[in-house]
Backbone bond lengths (Angstrom), bond angles and torsions (degrees), N, CA, C in turn:
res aa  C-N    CA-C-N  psi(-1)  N-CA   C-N-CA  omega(-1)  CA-C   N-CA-C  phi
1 X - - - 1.452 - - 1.534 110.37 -
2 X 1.111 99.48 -42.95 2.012 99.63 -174.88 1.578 108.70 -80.36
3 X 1.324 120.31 -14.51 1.435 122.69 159.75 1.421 109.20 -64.90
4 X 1.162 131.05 -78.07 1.705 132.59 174.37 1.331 106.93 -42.03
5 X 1.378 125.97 -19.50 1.418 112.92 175.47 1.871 119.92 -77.73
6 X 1.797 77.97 -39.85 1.718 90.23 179.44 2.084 115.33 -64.65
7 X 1.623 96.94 -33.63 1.335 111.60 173.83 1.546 112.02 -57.49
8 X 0.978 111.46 -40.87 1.667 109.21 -176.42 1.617 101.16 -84.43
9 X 1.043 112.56 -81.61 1.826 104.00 178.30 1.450 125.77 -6.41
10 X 1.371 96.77 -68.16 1.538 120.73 -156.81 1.576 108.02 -100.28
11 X 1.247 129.27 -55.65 1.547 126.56 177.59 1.441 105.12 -159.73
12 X 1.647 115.54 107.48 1.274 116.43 146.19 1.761 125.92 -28.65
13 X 1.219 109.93 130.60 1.961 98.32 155.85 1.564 115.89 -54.95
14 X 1.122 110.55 -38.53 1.645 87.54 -179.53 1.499 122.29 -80.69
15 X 1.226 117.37 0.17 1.593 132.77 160.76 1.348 104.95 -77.43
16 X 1.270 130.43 -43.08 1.448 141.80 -162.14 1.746 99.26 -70.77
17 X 1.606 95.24 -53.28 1.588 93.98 178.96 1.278 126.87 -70.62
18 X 1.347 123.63 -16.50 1.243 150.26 150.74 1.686 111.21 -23.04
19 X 1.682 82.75 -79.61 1.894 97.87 -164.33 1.536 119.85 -69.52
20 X 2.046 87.28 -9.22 2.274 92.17 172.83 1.476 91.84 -79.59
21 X 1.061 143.94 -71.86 1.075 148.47 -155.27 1.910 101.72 -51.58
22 X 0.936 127.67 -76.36 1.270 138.43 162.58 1.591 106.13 -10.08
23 X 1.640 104.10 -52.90 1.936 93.74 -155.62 1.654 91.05 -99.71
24 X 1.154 110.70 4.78 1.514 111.65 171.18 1.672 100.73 -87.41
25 X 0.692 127.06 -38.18 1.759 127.81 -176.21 1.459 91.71 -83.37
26 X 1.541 125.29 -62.71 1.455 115.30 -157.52 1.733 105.65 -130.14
27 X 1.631 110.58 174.62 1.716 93.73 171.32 1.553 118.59 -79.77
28 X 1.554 125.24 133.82 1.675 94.52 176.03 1.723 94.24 -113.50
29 X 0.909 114.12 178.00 1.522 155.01 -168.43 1.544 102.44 -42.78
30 X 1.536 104.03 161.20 1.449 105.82 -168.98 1.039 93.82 -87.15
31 X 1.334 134.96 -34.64 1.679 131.77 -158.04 1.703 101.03 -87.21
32 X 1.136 103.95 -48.76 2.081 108.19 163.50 1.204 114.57 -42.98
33 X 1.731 135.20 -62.12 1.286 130.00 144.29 1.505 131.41 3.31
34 X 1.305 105.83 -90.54 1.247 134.66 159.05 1.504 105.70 -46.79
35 X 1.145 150.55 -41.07 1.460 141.30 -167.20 1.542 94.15 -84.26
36 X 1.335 127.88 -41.87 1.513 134.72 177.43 1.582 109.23 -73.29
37 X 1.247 126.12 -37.80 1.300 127.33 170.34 1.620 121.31 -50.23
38 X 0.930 96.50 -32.81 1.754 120.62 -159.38 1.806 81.42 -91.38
39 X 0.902 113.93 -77.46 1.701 112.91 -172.15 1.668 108.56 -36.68
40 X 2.037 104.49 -70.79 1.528 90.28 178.71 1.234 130.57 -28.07
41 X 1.579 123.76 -41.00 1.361 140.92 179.59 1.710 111.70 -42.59
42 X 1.221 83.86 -38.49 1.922 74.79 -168.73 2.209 89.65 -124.00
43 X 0.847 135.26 7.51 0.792 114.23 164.89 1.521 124.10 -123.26
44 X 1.565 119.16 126.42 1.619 117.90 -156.75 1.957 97.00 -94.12
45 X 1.016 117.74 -24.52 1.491 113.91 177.58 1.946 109.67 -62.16
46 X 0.929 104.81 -36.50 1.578 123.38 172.64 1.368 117.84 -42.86
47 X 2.013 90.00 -76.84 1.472 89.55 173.15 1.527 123.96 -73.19
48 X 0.922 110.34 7.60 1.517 108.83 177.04 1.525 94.84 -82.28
49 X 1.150 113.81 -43.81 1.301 112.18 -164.75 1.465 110.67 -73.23
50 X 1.437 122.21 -49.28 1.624 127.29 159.94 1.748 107.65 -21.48
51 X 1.542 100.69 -73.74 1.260 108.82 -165.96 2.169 114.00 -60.37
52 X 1.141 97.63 -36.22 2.174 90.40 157.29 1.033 104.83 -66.94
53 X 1.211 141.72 -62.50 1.496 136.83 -176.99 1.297 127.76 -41.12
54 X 1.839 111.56 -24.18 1.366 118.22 174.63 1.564 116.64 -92.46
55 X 1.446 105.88 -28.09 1.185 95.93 148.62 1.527 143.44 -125.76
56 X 0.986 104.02 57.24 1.437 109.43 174.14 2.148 81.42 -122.75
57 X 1.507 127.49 1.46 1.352 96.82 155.50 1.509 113.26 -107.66
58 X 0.985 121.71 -5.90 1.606 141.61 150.22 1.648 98.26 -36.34
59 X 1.410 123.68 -68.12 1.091 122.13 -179.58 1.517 121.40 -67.74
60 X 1.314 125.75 -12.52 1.309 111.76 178.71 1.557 99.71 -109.04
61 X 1.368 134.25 -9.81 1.589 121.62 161.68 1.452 99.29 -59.49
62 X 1.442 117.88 -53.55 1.662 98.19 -161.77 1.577 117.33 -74.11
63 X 1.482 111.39 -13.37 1.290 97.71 -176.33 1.562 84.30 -82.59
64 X 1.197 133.96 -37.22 1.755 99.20 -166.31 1.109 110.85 -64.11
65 X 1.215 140.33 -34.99 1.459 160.16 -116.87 2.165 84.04 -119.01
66 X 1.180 116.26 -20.12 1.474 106.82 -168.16 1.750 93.96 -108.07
67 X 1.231 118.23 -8.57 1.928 116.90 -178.51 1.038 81.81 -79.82
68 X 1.242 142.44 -31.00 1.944 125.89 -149.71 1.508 107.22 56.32
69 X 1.201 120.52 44.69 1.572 107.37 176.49 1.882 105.76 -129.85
70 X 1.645 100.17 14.23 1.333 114.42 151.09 1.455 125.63 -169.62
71 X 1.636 86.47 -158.14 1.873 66.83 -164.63 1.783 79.90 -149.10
72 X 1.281 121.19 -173.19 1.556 127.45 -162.21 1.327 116.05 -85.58
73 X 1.532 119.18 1.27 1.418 116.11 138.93 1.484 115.49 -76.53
74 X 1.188 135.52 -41.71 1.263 125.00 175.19 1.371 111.79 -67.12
75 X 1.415 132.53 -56.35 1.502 101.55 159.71 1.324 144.63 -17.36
76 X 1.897 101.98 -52.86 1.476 98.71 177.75 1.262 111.45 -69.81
77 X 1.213 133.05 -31.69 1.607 126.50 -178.75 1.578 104.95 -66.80
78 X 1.104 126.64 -36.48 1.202 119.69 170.27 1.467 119.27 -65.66
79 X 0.963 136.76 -11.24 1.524 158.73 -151.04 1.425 89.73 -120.55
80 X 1.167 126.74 -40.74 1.288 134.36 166.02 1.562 154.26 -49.63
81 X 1.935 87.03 -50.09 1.122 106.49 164.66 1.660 132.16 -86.82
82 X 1.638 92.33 -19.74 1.657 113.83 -174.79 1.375 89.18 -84.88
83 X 1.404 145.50 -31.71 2.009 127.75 168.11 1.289 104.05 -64.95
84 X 1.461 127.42 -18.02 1.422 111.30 175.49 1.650 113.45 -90.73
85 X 1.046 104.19 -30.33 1.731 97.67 -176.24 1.275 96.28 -72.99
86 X 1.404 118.38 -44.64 1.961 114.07 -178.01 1.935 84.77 -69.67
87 X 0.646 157.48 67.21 1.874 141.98 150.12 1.591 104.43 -13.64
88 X 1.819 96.43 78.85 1.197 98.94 178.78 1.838 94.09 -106.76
């Protein structure tokens, strides 16, 4: 009960899943940080979810990074263009 309480107050999961995805593409905020920090803490569906999310982009740096058809400026533009089609 005091978990669903803290979940609603303080950070929804779908806010939570939000701000991994977000600070994986871009930097977000100290207080967003901290509002997601505080959640992972008590919520295990989250970090499960953080931790696929970290690597399944683990897996797409190295495959780009293994075609040789860029290099870590083209990542970021790609990193770039995919926050704009998501209008994050």
């Amino acid at each position: 009960m005091l978990k669903k309480l803290i979940h609603k107050l303080f950070l929804p999961c779908s806010t939570a899943t939000l701000l991994m995805e977000k600070s994986i593409a871009k930097t977000i905020s100290s207080r967003e940080q901290k509002q997601l920090n505080i959640h992972l803490k008590i919520c295990k569906w989250c970090r499960s979810y953080q931790e696929k999310l970290k690597i399944l982009d683990d897996i797409l740096k190295r495959k780009i990074q293994s075609e040789n058809k860029t290099d870590s400026i083209d990542i970021q533009k790609f990193k770039e263009k995919t926050i704009k089609n998501l209008k994050i």
